[in-house]
Backbone as CSV, one residue per row, in Angstrom:
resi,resn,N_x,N_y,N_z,CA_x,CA_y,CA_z,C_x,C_y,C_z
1,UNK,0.816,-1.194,0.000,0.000,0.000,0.000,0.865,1.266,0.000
2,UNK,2.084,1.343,0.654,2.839,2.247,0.313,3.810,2.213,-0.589
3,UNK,3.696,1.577,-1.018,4.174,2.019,-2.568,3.344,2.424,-3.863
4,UNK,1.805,1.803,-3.392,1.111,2.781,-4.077,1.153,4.137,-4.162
5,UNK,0.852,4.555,-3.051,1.047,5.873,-2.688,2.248,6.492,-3.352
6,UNK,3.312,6.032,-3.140,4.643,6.583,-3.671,4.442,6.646,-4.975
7,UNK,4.128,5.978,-5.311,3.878,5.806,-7.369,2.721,6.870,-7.050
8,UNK,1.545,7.243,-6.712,0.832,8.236,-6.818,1.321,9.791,-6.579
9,UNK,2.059,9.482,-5.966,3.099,10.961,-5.078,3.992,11.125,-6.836
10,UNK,4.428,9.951,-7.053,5.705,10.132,-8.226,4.902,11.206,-9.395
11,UNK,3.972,10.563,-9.693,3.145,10.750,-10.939,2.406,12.038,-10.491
12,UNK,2.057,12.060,-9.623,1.170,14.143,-9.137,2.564,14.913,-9.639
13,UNK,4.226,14.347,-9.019,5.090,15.435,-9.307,5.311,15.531,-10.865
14,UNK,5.244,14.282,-11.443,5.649,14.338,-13.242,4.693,15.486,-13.559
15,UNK,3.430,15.398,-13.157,2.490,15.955,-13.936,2.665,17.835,-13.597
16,UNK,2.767,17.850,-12.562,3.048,18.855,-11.669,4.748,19.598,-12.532
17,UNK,5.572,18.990,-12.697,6.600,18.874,-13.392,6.745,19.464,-14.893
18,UNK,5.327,18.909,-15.518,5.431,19.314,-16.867,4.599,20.656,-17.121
19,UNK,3.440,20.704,-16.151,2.684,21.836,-16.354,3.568,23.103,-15.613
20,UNK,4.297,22.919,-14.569,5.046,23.888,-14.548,6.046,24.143,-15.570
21,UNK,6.877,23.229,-16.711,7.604,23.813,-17.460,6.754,23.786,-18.852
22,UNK,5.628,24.087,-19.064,5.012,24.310,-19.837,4.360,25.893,-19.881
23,UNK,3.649,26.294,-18.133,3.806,27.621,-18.079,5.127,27.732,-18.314
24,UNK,6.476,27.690,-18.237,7.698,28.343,-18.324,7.609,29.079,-19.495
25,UNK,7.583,28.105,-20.599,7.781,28.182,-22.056,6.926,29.200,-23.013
26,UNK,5.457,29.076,-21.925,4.579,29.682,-22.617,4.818,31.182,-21.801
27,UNK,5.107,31.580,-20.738,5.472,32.715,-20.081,6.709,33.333,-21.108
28,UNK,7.292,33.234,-21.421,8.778,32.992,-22.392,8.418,33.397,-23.627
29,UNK,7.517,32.747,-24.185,6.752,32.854,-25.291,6.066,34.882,-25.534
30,UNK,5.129,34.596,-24.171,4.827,35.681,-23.926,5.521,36.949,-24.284
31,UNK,6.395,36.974,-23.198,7.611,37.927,-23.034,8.312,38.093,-24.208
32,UNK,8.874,37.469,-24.887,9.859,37.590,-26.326,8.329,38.384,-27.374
33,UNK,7.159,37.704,-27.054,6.029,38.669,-28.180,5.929,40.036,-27.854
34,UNK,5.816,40.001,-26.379,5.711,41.391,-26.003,6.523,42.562,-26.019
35,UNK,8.126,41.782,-26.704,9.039,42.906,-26.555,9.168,42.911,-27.980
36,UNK,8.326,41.756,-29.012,8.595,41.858,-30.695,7.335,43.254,-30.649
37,UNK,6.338,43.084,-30.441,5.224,43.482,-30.201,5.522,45.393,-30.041
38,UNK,6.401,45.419,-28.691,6.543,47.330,-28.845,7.617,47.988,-29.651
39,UNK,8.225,47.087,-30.599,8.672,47.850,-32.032,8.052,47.416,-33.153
40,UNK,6.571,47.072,-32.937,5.829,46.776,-33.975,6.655,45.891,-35.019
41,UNK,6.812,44.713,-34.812,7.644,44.182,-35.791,6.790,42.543,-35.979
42,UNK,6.815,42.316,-37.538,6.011,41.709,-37.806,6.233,40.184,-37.353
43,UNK,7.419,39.733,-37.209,7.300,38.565,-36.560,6.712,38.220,-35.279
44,UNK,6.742,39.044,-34.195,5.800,39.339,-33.530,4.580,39.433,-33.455
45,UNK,3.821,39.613,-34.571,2.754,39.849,-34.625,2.136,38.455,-35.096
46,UNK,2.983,38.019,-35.828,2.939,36.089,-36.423,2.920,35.569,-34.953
47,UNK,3.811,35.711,-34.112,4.059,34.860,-33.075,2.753,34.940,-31.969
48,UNK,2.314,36.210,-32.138,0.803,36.173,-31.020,0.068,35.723,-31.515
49,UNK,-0.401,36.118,-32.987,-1.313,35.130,-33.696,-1.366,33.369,-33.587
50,UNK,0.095,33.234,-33.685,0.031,31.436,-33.228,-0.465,30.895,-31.404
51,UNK,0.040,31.869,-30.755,-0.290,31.991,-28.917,-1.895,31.718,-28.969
52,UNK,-2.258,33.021,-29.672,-4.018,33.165,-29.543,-4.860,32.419,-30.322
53,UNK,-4.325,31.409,-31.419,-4.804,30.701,-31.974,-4.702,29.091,-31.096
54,UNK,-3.691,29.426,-30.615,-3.626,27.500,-29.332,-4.756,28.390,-28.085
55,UNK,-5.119,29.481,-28.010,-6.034,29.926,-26.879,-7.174,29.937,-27.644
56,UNK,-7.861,29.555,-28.567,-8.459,29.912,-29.022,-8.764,28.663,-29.290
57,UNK,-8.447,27.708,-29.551,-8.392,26.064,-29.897,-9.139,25.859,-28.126
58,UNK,-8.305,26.308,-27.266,-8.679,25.601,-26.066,-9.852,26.050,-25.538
59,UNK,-10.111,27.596,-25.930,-11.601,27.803,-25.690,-12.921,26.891,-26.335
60,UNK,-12.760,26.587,-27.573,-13.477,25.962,-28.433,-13.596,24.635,-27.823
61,UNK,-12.247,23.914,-27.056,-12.699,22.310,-26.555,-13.696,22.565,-25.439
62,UNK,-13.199,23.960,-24.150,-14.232,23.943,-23.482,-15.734,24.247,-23.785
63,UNK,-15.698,24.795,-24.877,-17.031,24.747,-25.177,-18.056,23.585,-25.442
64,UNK,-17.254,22.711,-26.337,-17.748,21.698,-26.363,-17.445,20.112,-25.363
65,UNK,-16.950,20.920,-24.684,-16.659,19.243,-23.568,-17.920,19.503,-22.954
66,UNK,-17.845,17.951,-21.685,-19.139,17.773,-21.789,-19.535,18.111,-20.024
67,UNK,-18.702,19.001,-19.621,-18.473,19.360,-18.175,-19.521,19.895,-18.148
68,UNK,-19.790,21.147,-18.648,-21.339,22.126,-18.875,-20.837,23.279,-17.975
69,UNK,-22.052,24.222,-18.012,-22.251,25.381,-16.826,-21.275,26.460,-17.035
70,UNK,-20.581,26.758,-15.823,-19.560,27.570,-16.366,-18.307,27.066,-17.031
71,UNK,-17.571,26.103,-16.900,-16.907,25.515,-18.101,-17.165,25.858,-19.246
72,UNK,-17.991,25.475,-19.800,-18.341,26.324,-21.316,-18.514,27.752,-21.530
73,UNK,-19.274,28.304,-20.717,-19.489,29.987,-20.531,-18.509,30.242,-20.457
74,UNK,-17.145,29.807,-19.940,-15.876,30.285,-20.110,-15.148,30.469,-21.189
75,UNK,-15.512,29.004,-21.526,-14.817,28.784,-22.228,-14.922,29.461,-24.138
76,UNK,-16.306,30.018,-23.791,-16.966,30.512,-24.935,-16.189,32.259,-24.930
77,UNK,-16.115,32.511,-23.267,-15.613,34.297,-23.024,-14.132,33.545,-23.800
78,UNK,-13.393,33.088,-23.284,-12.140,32.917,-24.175,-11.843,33.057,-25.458
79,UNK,-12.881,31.631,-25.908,-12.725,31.956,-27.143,-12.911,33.461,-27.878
80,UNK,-14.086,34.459,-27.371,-14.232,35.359,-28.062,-13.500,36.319,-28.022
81,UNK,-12.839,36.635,-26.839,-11.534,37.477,-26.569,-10.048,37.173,-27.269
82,UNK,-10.042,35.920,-27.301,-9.052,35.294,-28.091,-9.420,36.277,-29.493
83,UNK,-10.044,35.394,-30.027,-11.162,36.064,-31.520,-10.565,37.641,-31.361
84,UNK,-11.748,38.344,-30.100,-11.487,39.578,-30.922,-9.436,40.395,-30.727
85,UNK,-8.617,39.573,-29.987,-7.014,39.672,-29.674,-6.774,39.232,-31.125
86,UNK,-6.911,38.141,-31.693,-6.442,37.691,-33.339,-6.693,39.395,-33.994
87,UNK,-7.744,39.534,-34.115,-8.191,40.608,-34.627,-7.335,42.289,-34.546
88,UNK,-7.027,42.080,-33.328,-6.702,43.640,-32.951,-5.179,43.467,-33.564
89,UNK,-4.610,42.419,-33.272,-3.089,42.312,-33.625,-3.400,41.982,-35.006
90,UNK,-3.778,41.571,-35.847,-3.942,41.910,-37.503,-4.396,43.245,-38.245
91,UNK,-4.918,44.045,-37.585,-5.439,45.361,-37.794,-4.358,46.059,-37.604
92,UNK,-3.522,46.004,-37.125,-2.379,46.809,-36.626,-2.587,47.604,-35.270
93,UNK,-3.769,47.612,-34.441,-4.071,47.827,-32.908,-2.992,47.870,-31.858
94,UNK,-2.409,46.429,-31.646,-1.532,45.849,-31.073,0.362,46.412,-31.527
């Protein structure tokens, strides 16, 4: 029985492990757009478009998963903010 546990402890940290270096990457991500972003430079503007398009993917699953309620209502505000962020950074807004 305790080594179940230990294998359960192992596997919370893997997981725990990857979603923290996944925010890393995507924080990283962030930051390098945001500094392409205030000399208006167009690779930058490619690079948020790809950010807000994986945010924009993930709004759309919550919409349709099958959790309900606010899960989806969220997930629907995302998507559309996402939406109208694609937008502002193609207009030249951003």
């Amino acid at each position: 029985q305790a080594e179940a546990l230990i294998g359960l402890a192992e596997g919370l940290i893997r997981i725990a492990a990857i979603g923290s270096l996944c925010g890393l990457v995507f924080a990283g991500l962030l930051w390098v757009t945001s500094r392409g972003l205030a000399v208006n430079a167009v690779w930058a503007r490619g690079l948020a478009g790809v950010l807000l398009l994986f945010i924009l993917l993930m709004g759309f699953i919550a919409c349709v998963s099958s959790v309900g309620g606010l899960v989806r209502l969220g997930g629907l505000g995302l998507a559309m903010l996402s939406g109208y962020s694609i937008w502002m950074i193609w207009r030249g807004f951003a």
